[in-house]
Structures are given as structure tokens and as C-alpha cells.
N, C-alpha and C positions, 0 to 999 in steps of 0.2 A: 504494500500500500504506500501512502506518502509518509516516509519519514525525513521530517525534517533534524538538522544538528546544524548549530551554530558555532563558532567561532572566532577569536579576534577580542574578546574582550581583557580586558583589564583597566590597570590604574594610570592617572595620566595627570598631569598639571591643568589648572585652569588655562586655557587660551589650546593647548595643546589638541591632535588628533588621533582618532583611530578608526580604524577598517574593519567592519564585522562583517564575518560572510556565513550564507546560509547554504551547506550544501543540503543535496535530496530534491531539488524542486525542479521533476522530470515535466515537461509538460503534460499537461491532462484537461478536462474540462475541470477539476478539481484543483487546479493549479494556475489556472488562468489569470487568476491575482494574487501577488507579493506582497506581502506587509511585512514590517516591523511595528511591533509593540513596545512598549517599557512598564516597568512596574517598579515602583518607588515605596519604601516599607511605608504601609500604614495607608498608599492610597492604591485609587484603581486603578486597573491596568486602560492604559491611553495608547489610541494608535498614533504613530510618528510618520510612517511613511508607505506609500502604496503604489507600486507601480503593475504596469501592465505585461503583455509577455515580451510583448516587443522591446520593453522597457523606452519607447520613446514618449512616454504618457504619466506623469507623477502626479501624489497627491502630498503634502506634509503638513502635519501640523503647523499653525502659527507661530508657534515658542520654538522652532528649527528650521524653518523656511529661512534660505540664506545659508546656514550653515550648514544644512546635514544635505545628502544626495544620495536617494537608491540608485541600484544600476542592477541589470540582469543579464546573466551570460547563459541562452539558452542552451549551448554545444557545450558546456561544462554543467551544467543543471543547479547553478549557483548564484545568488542572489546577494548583494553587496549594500551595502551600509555605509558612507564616506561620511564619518563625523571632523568637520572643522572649529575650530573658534570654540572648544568644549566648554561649560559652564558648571559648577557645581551642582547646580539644578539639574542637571541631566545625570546623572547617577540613578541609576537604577540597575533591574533585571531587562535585557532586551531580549524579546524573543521574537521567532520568526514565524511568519503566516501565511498560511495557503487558503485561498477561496476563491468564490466564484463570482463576487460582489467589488465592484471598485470603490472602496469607501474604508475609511479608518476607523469602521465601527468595530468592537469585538466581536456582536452581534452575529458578522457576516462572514466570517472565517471559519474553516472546519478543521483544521490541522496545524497543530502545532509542535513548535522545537521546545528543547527543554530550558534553557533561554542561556544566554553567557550576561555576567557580570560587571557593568561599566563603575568602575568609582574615579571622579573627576575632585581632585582638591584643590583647595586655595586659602 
């Protein structure tokens, strides 16, 4: 089925970047749409970013728009994450999403990674 795994996370300085990438996301109707989510202790899980298969088609939250960028490598079956300009606020759990719906809702996603761990200090 879709198993999604994540990788790329860790610790990083305020201002600083990192790369998260999602392997598993083989195309499928079930696969149609990329997400990244985060989860921050104590609140809910918020979608960050969504793109499409072609990847020439994004969506991202307001609080990362400018900084952060999906991209999708369909011939690797990999889904990528460019975080810039990292902010303490962005610490969380990220994890990666497959559905069939173009939207950053949790709602609409049916498959998920087990998530990798971003901590941003300053």
C-alpha cells in the first residue's frame, strides 16, 4: 500500500535551513496530492504545504509562504520540503501526506508518515 517515511529533520539555528524529504509517494489516485503537516506539542496538527503531482501547482500556509517550498520528484517517488529563513515557531513534528484532495486540511488526506522532528533555536 502507500507507505510513506520521512527524513531530513533535525536541529538548526534561527535564520538557518533544512531539507525534509518524503520517500514512498509512488503515484496512485491515492497519491495525487503531497502534503506536509507539523505538529507543535500541545497544539493541532496544521497543514504547511501541498502540492500537486506535477509539482508545478502549490499551496502553503500563510506563516511559511516565502520561506518554505514543496517540490516533487515523480521518477524517485519523493516529495521534498525546502525550509529557509527557519523561525523558532516552526519547530514541530512534520509529517508527510498523501490524498486525493488539494487543500491543507487534515481532513483530506488518507496516508501518513511517521513524521521527522524539526527543533529551530534562538
Amino acid at each position: 500500500q502507500v507507505r510513506l517515511v520521512e527524513s531530513g529533520g533535525g536541529s538548526v539555528q534561527a535564520g538557518g535551513s533544512l531539507r525534509l524529504s518524503c520517500a514512498g509517494a509512488e503515484y496512485s489516485a491515492s497519491t495525487e496530492i503531497m502534503a506536509w503537516f507539523r505538529q507543535a506539542p500541545g497544539k493541532e496538527r496544521e497543514g504547511v504545504a501541498a502540492t500537486v503531482r506535477a509539482g508545478d501547482s502549490a499551496l502553503y500556509a500563510d506563516s511559511v509562504k516565502g520561506r518554505f517550498a514543496i517540490s516533487r520528484d515523480v521518477a524517485t517517488n519523493t516529495v521534498y520540503l525546502q525550509m529557509n529563513s527557519l523561525k523558532p515557531g516552526d519547530t514541530a513534528m512534520y509529517y508527510c501526506a498523501a490524498g486525493r484532495h488539494y487543500s491543507l486540511l487534515r481532513e483530506h488526506y488518507d496516508f501518513w508518515g511517521q513524521g521527522t522532528q524539526v527543533n529551530v533555536s534562538s
